[in-house]
N, CA, C and O atoms as CSV, one atom per row, in Angstrom:
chain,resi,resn,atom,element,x,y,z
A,1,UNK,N,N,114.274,-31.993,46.477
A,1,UNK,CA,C,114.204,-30.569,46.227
A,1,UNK,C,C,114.147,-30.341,44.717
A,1,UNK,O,O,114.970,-30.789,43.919
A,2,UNK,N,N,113.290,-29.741,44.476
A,2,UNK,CA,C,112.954,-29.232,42.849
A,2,UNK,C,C,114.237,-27.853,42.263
A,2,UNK,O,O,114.602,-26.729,42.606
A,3,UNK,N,N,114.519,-28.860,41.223
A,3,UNK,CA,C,116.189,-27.788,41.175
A,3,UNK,C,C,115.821,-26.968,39.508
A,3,UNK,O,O,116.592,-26.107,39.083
A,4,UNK,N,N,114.835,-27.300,38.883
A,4,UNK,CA,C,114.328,-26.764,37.428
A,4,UNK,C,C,113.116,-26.077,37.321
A,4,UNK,O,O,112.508,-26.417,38.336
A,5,UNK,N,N,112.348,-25.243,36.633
A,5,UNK,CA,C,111.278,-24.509,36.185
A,5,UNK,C,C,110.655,-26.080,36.252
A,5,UNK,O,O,109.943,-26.638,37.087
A,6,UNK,N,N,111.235,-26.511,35.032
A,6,UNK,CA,C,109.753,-27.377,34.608
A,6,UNK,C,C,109.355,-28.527,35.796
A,6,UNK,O,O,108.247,-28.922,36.158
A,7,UNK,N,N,110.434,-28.820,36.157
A,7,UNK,CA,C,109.730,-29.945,37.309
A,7,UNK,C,C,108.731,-29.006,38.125
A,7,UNK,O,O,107.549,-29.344,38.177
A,8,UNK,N,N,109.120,-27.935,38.714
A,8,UNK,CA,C,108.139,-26.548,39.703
A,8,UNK,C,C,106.950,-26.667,39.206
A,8,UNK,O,O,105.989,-26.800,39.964
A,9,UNK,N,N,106.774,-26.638,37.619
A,9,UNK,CA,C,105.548,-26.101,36.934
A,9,UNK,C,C,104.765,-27.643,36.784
A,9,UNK,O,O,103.556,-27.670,36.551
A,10,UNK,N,N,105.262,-28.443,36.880
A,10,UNK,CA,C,104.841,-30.013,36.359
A,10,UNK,C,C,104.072,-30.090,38.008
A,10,UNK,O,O,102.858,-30.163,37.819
A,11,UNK,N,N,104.299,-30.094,39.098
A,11,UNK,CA,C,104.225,-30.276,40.258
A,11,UNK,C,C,103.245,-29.025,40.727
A,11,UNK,O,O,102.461,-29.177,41.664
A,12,UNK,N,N,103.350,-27.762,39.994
A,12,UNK,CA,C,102.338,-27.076,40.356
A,12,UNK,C,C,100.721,-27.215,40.242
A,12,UNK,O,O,99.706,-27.146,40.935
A,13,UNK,N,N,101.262,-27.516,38.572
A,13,UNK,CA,C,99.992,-27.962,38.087
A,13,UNK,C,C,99.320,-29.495,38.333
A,13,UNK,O,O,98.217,-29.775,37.863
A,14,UNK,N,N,99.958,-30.260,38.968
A,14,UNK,CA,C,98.936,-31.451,39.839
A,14,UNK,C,C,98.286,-31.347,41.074
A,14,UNK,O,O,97.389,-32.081,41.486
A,15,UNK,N,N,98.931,-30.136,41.786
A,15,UNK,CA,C,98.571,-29.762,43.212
A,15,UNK,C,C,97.623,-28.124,42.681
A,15,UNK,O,O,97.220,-27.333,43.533
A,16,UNK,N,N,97.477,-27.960,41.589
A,16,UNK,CA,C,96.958,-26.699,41.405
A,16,UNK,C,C,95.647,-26.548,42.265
A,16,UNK,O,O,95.676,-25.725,43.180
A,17,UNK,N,N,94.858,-27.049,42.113
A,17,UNK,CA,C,93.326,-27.018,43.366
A,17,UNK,C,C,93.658,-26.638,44.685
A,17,UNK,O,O,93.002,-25.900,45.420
A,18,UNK,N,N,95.182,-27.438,45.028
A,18,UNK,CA,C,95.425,-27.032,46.789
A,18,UNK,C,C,96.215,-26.246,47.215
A,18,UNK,O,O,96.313,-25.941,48.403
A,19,UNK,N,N,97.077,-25.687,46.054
A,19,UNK,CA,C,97.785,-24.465,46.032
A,19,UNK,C,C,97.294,-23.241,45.903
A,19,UNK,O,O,97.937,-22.214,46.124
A,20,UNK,N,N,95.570,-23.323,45.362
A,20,UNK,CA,C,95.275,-21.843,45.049
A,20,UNK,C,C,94.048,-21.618,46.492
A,20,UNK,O,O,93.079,-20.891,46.709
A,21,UNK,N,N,94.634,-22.483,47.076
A,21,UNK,CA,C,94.271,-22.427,48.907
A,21,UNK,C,C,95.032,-21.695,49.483
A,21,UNK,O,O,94.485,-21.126,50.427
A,22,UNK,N,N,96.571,-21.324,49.275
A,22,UNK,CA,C,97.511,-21.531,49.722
A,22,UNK,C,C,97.567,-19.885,49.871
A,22,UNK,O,O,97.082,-19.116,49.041
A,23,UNK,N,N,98.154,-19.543,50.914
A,23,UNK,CA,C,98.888,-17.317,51.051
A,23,UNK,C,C,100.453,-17.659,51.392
A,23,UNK,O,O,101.087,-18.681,51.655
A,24,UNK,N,N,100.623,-16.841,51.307
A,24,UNK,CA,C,102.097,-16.310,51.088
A,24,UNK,C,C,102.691,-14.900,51.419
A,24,UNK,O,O,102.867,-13.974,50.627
A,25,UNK,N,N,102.937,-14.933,52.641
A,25,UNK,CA,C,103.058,-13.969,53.180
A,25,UNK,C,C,104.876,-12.839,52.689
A,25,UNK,O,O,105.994,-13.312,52.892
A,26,UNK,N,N,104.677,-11.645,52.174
A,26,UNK,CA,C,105.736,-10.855,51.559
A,26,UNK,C,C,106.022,-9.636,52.757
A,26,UNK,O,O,105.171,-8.975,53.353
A,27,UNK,N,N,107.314,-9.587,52.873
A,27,UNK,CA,C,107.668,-8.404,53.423
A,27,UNK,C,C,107.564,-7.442,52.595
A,27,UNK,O,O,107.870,-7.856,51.477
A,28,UNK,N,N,107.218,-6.103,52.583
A,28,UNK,CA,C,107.431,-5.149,51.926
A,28,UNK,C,C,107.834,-3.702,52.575
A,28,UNK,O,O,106.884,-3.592,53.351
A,29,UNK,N,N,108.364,-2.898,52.709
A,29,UNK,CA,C,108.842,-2.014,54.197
A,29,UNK,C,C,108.688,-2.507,54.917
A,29,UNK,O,O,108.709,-3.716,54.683
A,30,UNK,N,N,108.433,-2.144,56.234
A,30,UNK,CA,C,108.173,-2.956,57.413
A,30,UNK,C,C,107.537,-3.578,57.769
A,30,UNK,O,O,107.700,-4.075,58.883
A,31,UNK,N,N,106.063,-3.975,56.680
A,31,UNK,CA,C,105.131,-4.871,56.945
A,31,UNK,C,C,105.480,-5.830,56.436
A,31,UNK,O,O,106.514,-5.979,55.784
A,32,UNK,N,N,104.200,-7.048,56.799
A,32,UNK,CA,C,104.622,-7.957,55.895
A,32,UNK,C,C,103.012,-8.044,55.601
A,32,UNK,O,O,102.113,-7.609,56.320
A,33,UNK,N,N,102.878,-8.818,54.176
A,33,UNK,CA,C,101.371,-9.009,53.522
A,33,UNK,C,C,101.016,-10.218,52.995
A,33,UNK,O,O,101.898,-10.887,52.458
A,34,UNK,N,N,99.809,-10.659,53.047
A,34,UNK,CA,C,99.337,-11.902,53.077
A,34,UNK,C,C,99.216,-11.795,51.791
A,34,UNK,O,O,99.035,-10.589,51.626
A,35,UNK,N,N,99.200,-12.400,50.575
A,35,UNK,CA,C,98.997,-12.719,49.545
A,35,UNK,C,C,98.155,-14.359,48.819
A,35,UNK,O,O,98.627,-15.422,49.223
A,36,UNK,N,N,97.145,-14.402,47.952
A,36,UNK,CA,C,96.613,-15.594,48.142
A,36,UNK,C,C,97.176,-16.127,46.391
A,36,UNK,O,O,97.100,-15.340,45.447
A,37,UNK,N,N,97.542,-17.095,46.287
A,37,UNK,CA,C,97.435,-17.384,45.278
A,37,UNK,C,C,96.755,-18.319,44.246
A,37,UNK,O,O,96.688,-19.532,44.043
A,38,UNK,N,N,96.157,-16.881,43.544
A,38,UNK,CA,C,94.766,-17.189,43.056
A,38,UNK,C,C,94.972,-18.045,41.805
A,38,UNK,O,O,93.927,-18.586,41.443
A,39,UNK,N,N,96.200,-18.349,40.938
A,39,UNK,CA,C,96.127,-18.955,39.644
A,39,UNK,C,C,97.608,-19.327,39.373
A,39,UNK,O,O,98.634,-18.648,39.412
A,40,UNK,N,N,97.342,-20.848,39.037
A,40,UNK,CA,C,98.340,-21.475,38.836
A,40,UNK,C,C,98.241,-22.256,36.833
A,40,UNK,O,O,97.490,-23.122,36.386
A,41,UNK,N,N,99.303,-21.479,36.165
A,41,UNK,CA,C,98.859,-21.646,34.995
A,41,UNK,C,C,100.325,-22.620,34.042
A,41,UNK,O,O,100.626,-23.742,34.449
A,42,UNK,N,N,100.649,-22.350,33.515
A,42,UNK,CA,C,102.025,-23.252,32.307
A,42,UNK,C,C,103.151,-22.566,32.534
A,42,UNK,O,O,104.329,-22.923,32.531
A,43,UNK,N,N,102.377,-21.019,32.829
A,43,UNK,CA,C,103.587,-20.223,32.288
A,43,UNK,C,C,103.955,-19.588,34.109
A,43,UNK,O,O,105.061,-19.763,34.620
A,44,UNK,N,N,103.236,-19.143,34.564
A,44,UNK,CA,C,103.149,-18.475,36.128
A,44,UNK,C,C,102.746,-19.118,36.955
A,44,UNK,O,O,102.327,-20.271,36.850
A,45,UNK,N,N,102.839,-18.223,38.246
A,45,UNK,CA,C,102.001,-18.409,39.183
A,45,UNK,C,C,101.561,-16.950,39.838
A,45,UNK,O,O,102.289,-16.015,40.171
A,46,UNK,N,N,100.004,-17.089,39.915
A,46,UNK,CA,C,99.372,-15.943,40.356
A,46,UNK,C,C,99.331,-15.454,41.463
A,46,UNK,O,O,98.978,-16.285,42.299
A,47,UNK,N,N,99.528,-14.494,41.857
A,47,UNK,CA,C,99.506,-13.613,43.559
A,47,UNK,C,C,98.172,-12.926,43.565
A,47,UNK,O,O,98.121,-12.438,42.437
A,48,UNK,N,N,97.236,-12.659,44.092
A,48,UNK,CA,C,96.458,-11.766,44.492
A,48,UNK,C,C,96.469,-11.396,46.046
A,48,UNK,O,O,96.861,-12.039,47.019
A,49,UNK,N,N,95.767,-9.844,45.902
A,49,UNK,CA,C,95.404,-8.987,47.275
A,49,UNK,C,C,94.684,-8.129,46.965
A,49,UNK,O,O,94.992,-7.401,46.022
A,50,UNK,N,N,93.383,-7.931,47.733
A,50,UNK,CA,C,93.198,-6.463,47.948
A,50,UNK,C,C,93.654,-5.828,48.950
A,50,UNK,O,O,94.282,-5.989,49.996
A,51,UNK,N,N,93.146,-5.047,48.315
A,51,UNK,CA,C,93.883,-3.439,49.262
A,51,UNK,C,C,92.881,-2.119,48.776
A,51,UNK,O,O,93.002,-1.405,47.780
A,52,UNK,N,N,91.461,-2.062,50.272
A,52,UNK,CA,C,90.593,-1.431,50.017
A,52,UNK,C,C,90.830,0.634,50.723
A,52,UNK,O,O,91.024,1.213,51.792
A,53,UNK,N,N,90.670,0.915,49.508
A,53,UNK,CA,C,91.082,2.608,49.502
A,53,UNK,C,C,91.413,3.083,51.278
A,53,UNK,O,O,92.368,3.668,51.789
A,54,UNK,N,N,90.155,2.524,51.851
A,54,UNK,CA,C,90.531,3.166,53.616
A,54,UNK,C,C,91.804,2.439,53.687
A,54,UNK,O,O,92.863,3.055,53.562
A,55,UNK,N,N,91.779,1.409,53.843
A,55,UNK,CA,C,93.072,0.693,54.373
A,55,UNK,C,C,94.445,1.320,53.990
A,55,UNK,O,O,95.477,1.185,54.647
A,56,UNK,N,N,94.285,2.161,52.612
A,56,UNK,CA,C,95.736,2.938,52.401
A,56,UNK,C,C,95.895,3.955,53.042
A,56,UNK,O,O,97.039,4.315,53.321
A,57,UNK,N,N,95.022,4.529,53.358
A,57,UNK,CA,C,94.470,5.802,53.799
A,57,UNK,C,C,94.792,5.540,55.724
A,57,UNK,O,O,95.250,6.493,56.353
A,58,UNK,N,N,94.556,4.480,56.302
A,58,UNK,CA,C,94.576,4.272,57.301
A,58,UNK,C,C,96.052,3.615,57.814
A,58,UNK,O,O,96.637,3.859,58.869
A,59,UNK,N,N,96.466,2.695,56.714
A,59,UNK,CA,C,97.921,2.581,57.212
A,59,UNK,C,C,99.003,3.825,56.643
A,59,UNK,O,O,100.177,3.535,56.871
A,60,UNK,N,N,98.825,5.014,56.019
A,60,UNK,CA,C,99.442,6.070,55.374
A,60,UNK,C,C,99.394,6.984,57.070
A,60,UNK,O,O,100.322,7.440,57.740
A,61,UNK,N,N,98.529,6.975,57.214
A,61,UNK,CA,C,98.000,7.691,58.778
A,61,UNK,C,C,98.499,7.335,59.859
A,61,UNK,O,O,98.731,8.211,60.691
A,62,UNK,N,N,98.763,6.148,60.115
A,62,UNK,CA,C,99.773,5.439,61.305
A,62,UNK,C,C,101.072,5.503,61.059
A,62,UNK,O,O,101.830,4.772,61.697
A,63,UNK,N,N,101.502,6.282,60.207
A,63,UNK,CA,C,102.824,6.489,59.431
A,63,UNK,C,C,103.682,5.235,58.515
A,63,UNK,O,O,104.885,4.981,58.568
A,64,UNK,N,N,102.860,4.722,57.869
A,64,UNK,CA,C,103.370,3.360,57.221
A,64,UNK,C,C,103.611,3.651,56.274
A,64,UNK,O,O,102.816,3.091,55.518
A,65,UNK,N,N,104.706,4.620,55.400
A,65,UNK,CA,C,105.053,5.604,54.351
A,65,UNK,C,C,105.693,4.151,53.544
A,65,UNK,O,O,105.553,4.074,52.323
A,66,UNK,N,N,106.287,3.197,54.187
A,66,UNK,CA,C,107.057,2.239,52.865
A,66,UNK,C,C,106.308,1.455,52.861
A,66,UNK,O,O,106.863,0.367,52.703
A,67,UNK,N,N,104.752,1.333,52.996
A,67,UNK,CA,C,104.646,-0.357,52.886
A,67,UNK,C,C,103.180,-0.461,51.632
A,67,UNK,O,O,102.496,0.490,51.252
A,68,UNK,N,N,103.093,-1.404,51.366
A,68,UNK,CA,C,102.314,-1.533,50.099
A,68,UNK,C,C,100.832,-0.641,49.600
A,68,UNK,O,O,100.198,-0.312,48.597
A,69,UNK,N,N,100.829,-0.555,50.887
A,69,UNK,CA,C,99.778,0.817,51.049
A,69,UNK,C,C,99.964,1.985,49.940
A,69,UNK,O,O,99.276,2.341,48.983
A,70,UNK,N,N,101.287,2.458,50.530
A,70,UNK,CA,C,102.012,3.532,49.920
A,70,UNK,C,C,102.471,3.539,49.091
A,70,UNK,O,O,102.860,4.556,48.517
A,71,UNK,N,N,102.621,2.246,48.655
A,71,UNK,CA,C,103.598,1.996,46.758
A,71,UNK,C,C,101.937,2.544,45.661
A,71,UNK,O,O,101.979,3.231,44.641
A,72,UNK,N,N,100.508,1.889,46.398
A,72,UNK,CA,C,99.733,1.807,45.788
A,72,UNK,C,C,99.422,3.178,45.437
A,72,UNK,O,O,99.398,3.744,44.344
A,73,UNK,N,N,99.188,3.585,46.628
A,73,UNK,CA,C,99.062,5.181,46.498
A,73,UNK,C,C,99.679,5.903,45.459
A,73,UNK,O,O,99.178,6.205,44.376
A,74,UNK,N,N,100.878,6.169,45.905
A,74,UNK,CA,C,102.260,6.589,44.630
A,74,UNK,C,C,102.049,5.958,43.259
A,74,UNK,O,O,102.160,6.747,42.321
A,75,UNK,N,N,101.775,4.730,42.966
A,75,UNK,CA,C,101.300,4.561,41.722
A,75,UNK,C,C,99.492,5.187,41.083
A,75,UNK,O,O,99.242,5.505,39.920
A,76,UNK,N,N,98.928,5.194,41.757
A,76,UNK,CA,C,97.522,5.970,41.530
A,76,UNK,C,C,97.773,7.365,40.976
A,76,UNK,O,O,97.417,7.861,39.906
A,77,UNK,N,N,98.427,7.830,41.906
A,77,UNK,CA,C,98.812,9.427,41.914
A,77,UNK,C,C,99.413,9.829,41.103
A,77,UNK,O,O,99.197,10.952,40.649
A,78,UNK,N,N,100.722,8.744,40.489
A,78,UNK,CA,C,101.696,9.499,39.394
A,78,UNK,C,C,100.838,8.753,38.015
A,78,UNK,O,O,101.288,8.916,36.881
A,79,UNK,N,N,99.827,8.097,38.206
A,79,UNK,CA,C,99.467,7.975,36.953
A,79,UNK,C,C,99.109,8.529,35.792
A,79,UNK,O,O,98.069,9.176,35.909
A,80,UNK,N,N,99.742,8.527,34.294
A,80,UNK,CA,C,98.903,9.638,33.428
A,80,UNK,C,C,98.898,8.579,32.264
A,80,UNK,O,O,99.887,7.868,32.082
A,81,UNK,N,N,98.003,8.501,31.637
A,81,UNK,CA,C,97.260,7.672,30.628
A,81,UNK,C,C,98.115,8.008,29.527
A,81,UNK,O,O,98.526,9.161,29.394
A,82,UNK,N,N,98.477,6.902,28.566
A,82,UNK,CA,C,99.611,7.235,27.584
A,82,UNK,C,C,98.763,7.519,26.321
A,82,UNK,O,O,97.799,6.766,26.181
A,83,UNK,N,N,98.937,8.424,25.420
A,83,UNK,CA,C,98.003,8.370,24.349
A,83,UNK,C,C,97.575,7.474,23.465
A,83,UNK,O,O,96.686,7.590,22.623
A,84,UNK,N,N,98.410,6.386,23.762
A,84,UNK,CA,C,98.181,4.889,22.963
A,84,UNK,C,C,97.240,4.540,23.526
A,84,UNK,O,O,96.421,4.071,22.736
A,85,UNK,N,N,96.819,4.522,24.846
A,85,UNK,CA,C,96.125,3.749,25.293
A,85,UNK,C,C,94.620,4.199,25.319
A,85,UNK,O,O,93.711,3.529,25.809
A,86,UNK,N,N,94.463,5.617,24.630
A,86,UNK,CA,C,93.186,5.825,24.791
A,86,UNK,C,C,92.190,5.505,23.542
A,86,UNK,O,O,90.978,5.689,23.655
């Protein structure tokens, strides 16, 4: 059993090709979501998902108010551009 960062990261990065095969499934409210992980680097390890506009729209509609759908949503919506950033 790997008990340190660096052994994790030493071991990631030799299996990196067959790990970024690999999903990983997250609970989040009551769902749970497949996640793929797309990049394995020194410092991280990468998660990706999409999550295409109907699909929020369609699990928001079946009443799926806590699940990643809905975080996405809520972050879209409360977004306002900081003046630094323009």
């Amino acid at each position: 059993m790997i008990d340190n960062a660096e052994d994790l990261k030493e071991k990631a990065l030799e299996f990196k090709d067959g790990l970024k095969k690999q999903y990983v499934n997250i609970p989040i409210g009551d769902e749970e979501y497949g996640f793929r992980i797309s990049g394995i680097g020194a410092k991280s390890v990468k998660l990706e998902k999409f999550v295409k506009y109907d699909e929020i729209f369609e699990a928001i509609d079946a009443g799926n108010d806590t699940g990643l759908e809905s975080l996405i949503k809520q972050i879209i919506e409360d977004y306002e551009e900081d003046e630094e950033e323009e």
